[in-house]
C-alpha positions in Angstrom: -87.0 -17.1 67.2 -86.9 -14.1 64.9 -84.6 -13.2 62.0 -84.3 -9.9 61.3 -83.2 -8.7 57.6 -82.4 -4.9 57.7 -81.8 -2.7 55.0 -78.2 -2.2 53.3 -76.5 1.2 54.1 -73.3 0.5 52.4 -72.4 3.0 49.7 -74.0 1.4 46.4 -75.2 -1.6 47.9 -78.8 -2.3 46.0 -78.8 -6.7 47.5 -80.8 -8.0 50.4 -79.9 -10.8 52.3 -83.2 -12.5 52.2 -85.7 -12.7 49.9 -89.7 -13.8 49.6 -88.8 -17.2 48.1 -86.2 -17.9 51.7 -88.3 -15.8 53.8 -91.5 -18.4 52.9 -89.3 -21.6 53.3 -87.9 -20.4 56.6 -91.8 -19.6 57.9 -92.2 -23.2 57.0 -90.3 -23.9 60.0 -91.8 -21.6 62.1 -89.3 -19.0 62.4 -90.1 -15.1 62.5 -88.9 -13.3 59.9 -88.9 -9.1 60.2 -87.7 -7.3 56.9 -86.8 -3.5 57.4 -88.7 -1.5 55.1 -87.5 -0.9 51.7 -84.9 -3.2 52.0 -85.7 -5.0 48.8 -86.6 -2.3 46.4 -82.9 -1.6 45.5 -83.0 -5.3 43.7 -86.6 -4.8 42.9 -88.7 -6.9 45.7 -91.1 -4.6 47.6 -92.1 -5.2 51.0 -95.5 -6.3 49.9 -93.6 -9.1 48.7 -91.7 -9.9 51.9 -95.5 -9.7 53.5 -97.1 -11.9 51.2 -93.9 -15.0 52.2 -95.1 -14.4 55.5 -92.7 -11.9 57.2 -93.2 -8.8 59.4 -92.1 -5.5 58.0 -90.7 -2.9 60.3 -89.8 1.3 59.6 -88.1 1.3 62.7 -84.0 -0.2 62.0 -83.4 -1.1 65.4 -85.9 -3.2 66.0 -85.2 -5.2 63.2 -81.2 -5.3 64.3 -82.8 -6.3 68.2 -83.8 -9.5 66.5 -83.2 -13.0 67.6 -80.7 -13.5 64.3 -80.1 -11.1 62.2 -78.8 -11.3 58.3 -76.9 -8.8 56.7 -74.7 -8.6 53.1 -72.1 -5.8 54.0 -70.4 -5.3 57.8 -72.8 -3.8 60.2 -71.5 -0.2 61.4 -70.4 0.5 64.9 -74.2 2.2 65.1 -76.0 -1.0 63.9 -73.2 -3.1 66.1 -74.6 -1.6 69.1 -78.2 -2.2 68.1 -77.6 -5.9 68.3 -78.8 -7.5 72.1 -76.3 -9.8 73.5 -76.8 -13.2 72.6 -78.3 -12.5 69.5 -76.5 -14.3 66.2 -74.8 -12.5 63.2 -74.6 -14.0 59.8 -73.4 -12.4 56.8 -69.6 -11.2 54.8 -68.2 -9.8 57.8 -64.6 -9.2 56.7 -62.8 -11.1 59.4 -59.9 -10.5 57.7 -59.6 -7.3 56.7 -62.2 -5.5 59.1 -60.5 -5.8 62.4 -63.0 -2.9 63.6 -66.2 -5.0 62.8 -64.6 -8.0 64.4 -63.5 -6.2 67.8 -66.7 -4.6 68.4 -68.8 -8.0 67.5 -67.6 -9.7 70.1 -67.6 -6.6 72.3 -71.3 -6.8 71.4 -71.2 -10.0 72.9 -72.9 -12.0 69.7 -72.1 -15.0 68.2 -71.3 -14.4 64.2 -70.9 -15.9 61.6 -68.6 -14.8 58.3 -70.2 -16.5 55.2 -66.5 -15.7 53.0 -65.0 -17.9 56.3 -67.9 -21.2 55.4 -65.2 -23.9 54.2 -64.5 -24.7 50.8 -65.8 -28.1 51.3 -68.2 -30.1 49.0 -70.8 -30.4 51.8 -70.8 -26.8 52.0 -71.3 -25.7 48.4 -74.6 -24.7 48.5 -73.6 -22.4 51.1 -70.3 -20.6 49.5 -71.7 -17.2 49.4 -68.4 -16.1 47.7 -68.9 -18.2 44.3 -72.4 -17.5 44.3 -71.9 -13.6 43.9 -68.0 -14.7 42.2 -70.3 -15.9 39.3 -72.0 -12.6 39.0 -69.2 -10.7 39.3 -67.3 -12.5 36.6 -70.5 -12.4 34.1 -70.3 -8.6 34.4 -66.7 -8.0 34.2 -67.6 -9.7 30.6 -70.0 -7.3 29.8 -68.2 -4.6 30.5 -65.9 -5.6 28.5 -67.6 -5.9 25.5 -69.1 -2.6 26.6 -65.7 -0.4 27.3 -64.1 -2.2 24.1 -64.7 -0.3 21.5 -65.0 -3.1 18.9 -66.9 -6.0 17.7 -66.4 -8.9 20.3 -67.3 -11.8 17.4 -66.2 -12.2 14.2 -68.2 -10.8 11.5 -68.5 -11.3 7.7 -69.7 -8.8 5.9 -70.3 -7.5 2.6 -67.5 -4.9 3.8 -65.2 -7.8 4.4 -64.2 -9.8 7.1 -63.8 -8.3 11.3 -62.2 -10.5 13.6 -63.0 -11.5 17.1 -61.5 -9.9 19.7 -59.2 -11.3 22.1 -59.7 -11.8 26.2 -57.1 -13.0 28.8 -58.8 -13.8 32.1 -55.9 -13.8 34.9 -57.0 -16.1 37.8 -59.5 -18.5 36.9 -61.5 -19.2 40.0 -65.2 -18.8 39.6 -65.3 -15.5 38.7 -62.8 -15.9 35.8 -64.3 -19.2 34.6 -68.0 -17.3 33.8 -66.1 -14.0 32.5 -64.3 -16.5 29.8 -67.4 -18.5 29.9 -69.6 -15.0 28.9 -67.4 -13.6 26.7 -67.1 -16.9 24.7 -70.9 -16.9 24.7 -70.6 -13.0 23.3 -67.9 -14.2 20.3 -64.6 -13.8 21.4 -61.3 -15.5 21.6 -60.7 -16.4 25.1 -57.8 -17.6 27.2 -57.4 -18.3 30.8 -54.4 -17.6 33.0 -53.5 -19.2 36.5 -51.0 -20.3 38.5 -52.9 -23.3 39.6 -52.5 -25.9 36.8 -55.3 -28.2 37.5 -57.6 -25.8 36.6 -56.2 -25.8 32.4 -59.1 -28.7 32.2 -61.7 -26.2 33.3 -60.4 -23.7 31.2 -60.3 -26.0 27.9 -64.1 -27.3 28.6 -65.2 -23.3 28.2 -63.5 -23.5 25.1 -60.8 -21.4 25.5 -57.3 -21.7 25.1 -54.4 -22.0 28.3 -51.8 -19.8 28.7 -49.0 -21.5 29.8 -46.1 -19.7 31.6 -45.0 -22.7 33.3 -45.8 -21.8 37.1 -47.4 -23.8 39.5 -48.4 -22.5 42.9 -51.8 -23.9 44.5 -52.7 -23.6 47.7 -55.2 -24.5 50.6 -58.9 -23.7 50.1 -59.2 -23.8 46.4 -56.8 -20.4 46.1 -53.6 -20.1 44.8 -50.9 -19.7 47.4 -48.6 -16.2 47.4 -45.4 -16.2 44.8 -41.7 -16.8 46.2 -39.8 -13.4 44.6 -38.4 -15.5 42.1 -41.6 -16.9 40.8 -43.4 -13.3 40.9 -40.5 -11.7 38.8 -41.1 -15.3 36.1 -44.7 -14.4 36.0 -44.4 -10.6 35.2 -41.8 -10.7 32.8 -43.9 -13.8 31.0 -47.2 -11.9 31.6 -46.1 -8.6 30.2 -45.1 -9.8 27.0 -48.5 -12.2 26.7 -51.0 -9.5 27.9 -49.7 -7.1 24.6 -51.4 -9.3 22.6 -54.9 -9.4 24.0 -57.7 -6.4 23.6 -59.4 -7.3 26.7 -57.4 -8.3 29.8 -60.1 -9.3 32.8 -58.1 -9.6 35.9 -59.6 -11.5 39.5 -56.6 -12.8 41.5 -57.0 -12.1 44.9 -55.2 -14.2 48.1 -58.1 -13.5 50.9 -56.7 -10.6 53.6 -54.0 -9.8 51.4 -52.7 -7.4 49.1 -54.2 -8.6 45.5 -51.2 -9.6 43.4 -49.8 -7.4 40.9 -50.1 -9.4 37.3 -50.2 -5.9 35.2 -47.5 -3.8 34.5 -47.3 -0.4 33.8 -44.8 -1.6 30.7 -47.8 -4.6 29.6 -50.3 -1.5 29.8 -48.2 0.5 27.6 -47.4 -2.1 24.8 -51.4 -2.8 24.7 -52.9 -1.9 21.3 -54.6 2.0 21.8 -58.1 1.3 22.7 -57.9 -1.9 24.8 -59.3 -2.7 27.8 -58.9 -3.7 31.3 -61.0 -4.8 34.0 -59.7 -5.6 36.8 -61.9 -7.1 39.6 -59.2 -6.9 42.6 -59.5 -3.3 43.2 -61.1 -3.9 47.0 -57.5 -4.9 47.4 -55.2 -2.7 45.5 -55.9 -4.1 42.0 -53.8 -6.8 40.1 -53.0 -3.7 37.4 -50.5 -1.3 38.5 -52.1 1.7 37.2 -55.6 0.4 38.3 -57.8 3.4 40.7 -60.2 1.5 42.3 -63.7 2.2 41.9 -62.3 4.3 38.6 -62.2 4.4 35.2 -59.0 5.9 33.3 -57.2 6.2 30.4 -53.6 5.1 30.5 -51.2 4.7 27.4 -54.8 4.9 25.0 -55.8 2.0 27.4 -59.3 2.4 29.7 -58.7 0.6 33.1 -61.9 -0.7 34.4 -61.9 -1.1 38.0 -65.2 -1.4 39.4 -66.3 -1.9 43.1 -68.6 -4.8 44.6 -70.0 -5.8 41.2 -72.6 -8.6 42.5 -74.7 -5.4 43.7 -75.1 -3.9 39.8 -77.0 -7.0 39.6 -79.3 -6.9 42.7 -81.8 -9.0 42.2 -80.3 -12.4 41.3 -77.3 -11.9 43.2 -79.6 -11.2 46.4 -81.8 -14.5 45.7 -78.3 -16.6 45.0 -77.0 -15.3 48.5 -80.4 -15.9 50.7 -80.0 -19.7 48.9 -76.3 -19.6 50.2 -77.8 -17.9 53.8 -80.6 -20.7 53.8 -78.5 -23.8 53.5 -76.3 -22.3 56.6 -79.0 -22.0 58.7 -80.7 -25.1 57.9 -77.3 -26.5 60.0 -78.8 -24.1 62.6 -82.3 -25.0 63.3 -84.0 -28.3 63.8 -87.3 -29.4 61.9 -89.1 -28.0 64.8 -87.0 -24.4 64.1 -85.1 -24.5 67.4 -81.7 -23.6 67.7 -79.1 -26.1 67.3 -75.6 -25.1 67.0 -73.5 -27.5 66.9 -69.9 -26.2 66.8 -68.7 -30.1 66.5 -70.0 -29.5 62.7 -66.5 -28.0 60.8 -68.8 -25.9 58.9 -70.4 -24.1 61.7 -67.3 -24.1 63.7 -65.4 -22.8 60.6 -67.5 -19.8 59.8 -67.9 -19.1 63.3 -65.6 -15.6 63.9 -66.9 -14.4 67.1 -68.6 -16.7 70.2 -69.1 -15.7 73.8 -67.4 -12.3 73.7 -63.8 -14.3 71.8 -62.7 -14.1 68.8 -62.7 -17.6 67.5 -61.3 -17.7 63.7 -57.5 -17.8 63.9 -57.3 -15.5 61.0 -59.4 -12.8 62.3 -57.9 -13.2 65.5 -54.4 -12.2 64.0 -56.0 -9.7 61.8 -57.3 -8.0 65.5 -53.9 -8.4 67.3 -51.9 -6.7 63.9 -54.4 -3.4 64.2 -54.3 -3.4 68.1 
């Protein structure tokens, strides 16, 4: 069998969804492995590398999409769609459920695929959760930009010229990527609190060393995420929120409910009262922000306030976040093959059958499924 690793042709996408280190273990087991030309170099591997674990490389794209498997980071286009044979297998973020185009013409394609954001949130499965894996990047560099936008000292310093003190960050939503961003901008000096509306996650908070806000909410849900506000409870939070975040010089923002609309936790009012020259970062632009004067993929100035919002972070940081995700790609397919590298898919297993989207022309996951039949 042969796995094919093209290059990324997504719009500032430098990652690769292999790399030598996964390519060589997965030749161990006698699979095929055909990297598309230049498809490390954006995160720094060159194809000599790829060679050297043991893979094929190949100019041409669509013999490398005509493979047996194929790994990608970002949704394949409707031209790299087509490219695929029938039968073939499909494994990378696929957006089931906000990419009812990619879905639809998957299992047109007649493929089997597999969404790595739909792999449970299961212990058994965390060496495969592609989403914490490039979570953690994402919320190391939301730190550092930060830090960067900010202005200001993030530590305190004593000085002959007296005393500066550190500067404050509120991290709103405190799932992976907000635990490193307060974890990083602790390391870095600063004051830090954490925010969310799941409480059981204060003891994670208070081992980083940073203090809880507590606005007396609760609201966990399935999956490890928090579950969507009543109206009551949304109006609790931003009238709390907006008075809290006036205090803070960096506000780093990741709450996002997956295939919906990332909560507003930001007012225009809590921008406004901020001190001039404070920052925001706010990580939920993909879905509309969590500030209400966020642009996505923009950086303004509102009220003397710069609003950060950058798009798919993890790919700023190419090279580690591309060897965390082939980790996260390996440990999937090692569900999928046998010692002997044949084929074994056993859709018994909840993880395989849970990140299954697409299989034998339907559309399997019951989210994507209703995320097709909304567009249609």
């Amino acid at each position: 069998m042969r796995i094919g690793v093209p290059k990324e042709t997504a719009a500032g996408e430098h990652r690769v969804a292999l790399v030598p280190e996964v390519v060589s273990k997965l030749r161990a087991k006698g699979l095929d492995v055909m990297v598309q030309a230049g498809a490390g170099s954006g995160a720094l591997l060159p194809d000599a590398a790829f060679e050297e674990a043991g893979a094929s490389v190949a100019s041409d794209a669509p013999q490398v999409w005509a493979s047996d498997l194929v790994v990608v980071i970002a949704p394949p286009g409707g031209d790299e769609i087509r490219s695929l044979r029938a039968g073939a297998i499909v494994v990378g973020f696929l957006a089931p459920l906000t990419s009812p185009v990619t879905t639809r013409a998957l299992a047109d394609a007649g493929v089997t695929a597999f969404a790595m954001e739909a792999i449970p949130r299961i212990s058994r499965a965390q060496s495969m959760d592609a989403l914490s894996s490039q979570g953690n990047v994402a919320g190391y560099k939301a730190a550092l930009l930060g830090a960067e936008q900010i202005g200001r000292f993030y530590p305190m310093l004593m000085t002959a010229a007296g005393t500066i003190p550190p500067a404050k960050v509120l991290v709103l939503g405190v799932g992976v990527a907000g635990l490193q961003a307060l974890a990083t901008a602790k390391r870095l000096g600063a004051r830090t609190t954490g925010y969310d509306v799941r409480p059981e996650v204060a003891e994670q908070v208070a081992s980083l060393g940073a203090q809880w806000l507590d606005l007396g909410l609760q609201a966990s849900g399935e999956g490890g995420y928090a579950r969507e506000l009543t109206d009551e409870e949304r109006a609790r939070q931003q009238r709390a929120l907006t008075d809290a975040i006036k205090g803070f010089d960096v506000v780093i923002t990741t709450a996002l409910v997956p295939g919906r609309p990332a909560p507003q936790l930001v007012t225009a009012e809590a921008i406004e009262g901020m001190k001039p020259g404070s920052v925001i970062v706010d990580l939920a632009g993909e879905a509309g922000g969590n500030c209400a004067l966020t642009e996505p993929g923009q950086t303004v100035v509102r009220h003397d306030v710069k609003i950060v919002s950058p798009l798919n972070l993890p790919a700023t940081m190419p090279e580690h976040a591309s060897q965390l995700f082939a980790r996260n790609v390996l440990a999937l397919l090692e569900l999928f093959f046998g010692d002997d590298g044949e084929l074994q898919l056993d859709f018994d297993d909840e993880v395989i059958a849970g990140a299954c989207i697409v299989r034998e022309r339907e559309i399997v996951h019951s989210g994507a499924r209703a995320t097709v039949e909304a567009a249609a």
